[in-house]
Each structure stands twice: as structure tokens, then as C-alpha cells.
N, C-alpha and C positions, 0 to 999 in steps of 0.2 A: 783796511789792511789786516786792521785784528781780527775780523770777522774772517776773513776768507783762510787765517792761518787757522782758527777754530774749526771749522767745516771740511778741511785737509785731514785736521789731527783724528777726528770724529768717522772719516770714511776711512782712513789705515787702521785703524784700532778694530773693526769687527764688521757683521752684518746688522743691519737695520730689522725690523722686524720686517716690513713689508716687502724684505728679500729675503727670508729666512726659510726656505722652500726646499725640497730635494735636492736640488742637484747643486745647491750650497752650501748644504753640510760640510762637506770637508772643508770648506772656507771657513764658515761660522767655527768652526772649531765645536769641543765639550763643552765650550760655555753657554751655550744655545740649544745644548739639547732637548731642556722642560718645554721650548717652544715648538718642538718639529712635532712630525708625521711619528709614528711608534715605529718599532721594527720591522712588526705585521705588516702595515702597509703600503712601509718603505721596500718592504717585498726581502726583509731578511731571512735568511736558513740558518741564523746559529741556534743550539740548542735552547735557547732562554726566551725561543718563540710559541714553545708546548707550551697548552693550557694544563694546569695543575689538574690532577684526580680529585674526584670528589671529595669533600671533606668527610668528618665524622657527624656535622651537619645533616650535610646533604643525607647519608644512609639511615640516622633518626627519621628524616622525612619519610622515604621509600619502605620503611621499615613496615610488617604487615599489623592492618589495625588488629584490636581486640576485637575476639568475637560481638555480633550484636543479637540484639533479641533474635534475629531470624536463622540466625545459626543455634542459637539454645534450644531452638524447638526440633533441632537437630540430635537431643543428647539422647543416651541408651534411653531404651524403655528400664531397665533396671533402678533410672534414677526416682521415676514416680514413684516406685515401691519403696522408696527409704525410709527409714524409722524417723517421725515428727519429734522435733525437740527434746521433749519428755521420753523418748528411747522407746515409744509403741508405737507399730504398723497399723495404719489406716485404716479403718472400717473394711471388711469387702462386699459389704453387700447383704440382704436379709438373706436368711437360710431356711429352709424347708424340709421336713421329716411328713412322710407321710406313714400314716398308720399300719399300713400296711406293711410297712418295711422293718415293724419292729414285733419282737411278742407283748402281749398282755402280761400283767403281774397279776391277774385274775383275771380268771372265767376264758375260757375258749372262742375264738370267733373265725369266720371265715372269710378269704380274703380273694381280690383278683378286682374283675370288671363285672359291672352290674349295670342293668340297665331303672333309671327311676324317673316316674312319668315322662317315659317316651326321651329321653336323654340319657346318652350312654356315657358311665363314668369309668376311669380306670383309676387302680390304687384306690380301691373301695374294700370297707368291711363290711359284713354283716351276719345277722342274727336270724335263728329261728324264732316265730312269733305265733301265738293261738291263744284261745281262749281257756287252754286247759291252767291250771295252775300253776304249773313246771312252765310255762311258754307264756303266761300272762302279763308279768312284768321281767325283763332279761336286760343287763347291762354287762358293762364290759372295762376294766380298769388300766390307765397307761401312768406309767411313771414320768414327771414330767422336771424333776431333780431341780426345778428352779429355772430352768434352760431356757423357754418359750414365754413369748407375750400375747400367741394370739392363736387360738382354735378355728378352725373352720371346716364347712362340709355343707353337701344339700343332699337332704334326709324324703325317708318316703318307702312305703312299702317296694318292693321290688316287683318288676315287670311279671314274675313267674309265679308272684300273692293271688288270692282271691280276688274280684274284681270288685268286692265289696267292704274289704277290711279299713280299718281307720286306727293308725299308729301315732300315738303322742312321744313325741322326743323333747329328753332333757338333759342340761349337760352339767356338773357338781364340779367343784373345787376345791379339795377337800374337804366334804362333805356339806361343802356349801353351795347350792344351787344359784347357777348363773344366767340373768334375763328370765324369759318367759318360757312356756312351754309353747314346742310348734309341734300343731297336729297335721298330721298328710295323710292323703292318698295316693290310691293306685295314680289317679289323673293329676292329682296337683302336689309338686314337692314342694318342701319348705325349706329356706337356708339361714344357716349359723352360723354365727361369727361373735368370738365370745374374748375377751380377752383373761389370759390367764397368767399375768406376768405373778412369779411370783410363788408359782403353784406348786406341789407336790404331788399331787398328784390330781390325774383328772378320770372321773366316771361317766360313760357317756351312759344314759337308761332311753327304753324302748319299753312303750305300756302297749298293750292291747286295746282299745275302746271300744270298738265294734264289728261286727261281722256275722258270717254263717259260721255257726257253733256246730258243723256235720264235722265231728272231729277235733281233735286235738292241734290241728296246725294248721294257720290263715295263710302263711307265707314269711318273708325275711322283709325284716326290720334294717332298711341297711342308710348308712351314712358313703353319700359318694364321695371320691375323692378327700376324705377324711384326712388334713392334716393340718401341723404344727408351723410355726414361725415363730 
């Protein structure tokens, strides 16, 4: 008898869970809400069935990355040119003065395109050369302020010399003579390359050695392509 009044009182007082389903809601009452179906898919319309807006979360996420290497290779050209640590601009490169493009600080010389042994130079100088006195030995002198570390040129009578003449070339550094003497001909040039870091000035010399002596002039003693770096 006591059981069956327990089992009476237990079925008036609420739902059981294994009835506790939609369309007992209203029966179960609010005390059985943590057990049902949510709003959503109890198929409610009140407003407290929106999903919230993205957090402050979420827009950290979405937010755009920092640049990567493949965008830096994107930056101005301007950037490469900036001043290195120590506030100076990058090397740009060797430089080159060619002789021709400046005066002597002695003695006169002529200047343009020349041809020597059969190889045509531009931005050449050169000299008149013979066996007379005034033409037997002729040099030519360029300021060089300290500026350059390296001379060069390839030397030789010129194409319009005697077909016999023989020109030794030498080149000084302030009065002090650099490497060897190169001698040429009409058919075989010689070339030079002298280092003058350091210089004040440089003298190139043009000897005469040999030839037909019918006259005071063999021809031009010329350095082609004569220049500085």
C-alpha cells in the first residue's frame, strides 16, 4: 500500500526524464528546462534565438597579417639606396675617366680614335714620334689628385706610322717608373695596366727605337683607349 501511494505522489509532482520531450514542456514546467531541446530547435522566434556578432576575438583573427618576405621584395627602389648605419651611401660601382676627356698639365697631345695594329680604339691619345731630337723621346703628363688605383691602355705605333718604326712605352708615378717597358709595332701592340693608387700625378713616355731616319717624323706614338679607374 505504501509503495503504490509513493508512485502516485512521484507521477503528480512532475515529468520523468524519459518524458521530458517537446510537447511536455508545458507540463514539465521551468524546472526541466536544463533537460529539453534549446529554443532553436524547439523551433522558437523570440529574440534570444540570434547568434551574437563576432567578438573582439574573432576580428583579432581576421585581422590582416604583417607583411612577409615576399611583400618586402615589394619595397620602393629608394629603399636600397639608404645611408648604411654609419650615415654613408653604398659604394656604386668603379669609375672610369678616360684621357681623352681631360687636358694635360703638360705638354700637348692629340686626341679622338686611332687605329693600332689593326684594332680600332676610341678615346685614345697620341703623339708625334721620329728620330729627330724634338720627336725622339715625347711624354705627356695628367693629374691624378690621388683619385685612381689603376692606369690602363694598349699602346703601339699608329696605323698611319712608318711600317717600320719601333716605339718603347713607359708609364712614371711620380717620377717613379711603373713595371716594365713595352715596346711595339706597327703589327704588334702591347698593353698596360699599372696600378697607381695613390699617385699625383702620372707621365706616360714614348721612345723612338728604330726606323727609316728619311726625316724627322716615323709616325704617332699613341696609347688607345687610355684611361683611369
Amino acid at each position: 500500500m505504501f509503495a503504490a501511494l509513493l508512485l502516485l505522489a512521484s507521477g503528480a509532482s512532475g515529468c520523468s526524464k524519459e518524458t521530458n520531450n517537446c510537447k511536455d514542456r508545458a507540463v514539465c514546467g521551468k524546472g526541466n528546462d536544463s533537460n529539453g531541446l534549446s529554443d532553436e530547435a524547439a523551433g522558437s522566434d523570440g529574440a534570444g534565438s540570434e547568434s551574437p556578432g563576432p567578438s573582439s576575438t574573432d576580428e583579432a583573427d581576421t585581422a590582416e597579417p604583417f607583411p612577409d618576405a615576399e611583400s618586402a621584395e615589394d619595397a620602393p627602389e629608394d629603399a636600397a639606396e639608404a645611408p648604411s648605419g654609419n650615415g654613408e651611401r653604398p659604394e656604386q660601382g668603379p669609375r672610369t675617366l678616360f684621357l681623352s676627356d681631360v687636358h694635360p698639365i703638360e705638354k700637348d697631345v692629340r686626341k679622338g680614335t686611332t687605329e693600332i695594329a689593326g684594332t680600332t680604339y676610341t678615346s685614345s691619345i697620341w703623339k708625334d714620334i721620329g728620330p729627330s731630337s724634338s720627336l725622339n723621346s715625347v711624354y705627356v703628363v695628367y693629374a691624378l689628385n690621388a683619385d685612381w688605383t689603376a692606369f690602363t691602355a694598349d699602346v703601339g705605333p699608329d696605323s698611319d706610322s712608318r711600317s717600320d718604326v719601333v716605339v718603347d712605352f713607359e708609364v712614371y708615378l711620380d717620377d717613379r717608373k711603373l713595371g716594365e717597358t713595352h715596346r711595339a709595332t706597327v703589327t704588334e701592340s702591347a698593353h698596360i695596366e699599372e696600378n697607381v693608387t695613390g699617385g699625383i700625378q702620372l707621365r706616360l713616355v714614348a721612345k723612338f727605337v728604330s726606323g727609316s731616319r728619311n726625316g724627322s717624323y716615323s709616325g704617332q706614338a699613341a696609347w688607345g683607349s687610355a684611361r683611369l679607374e
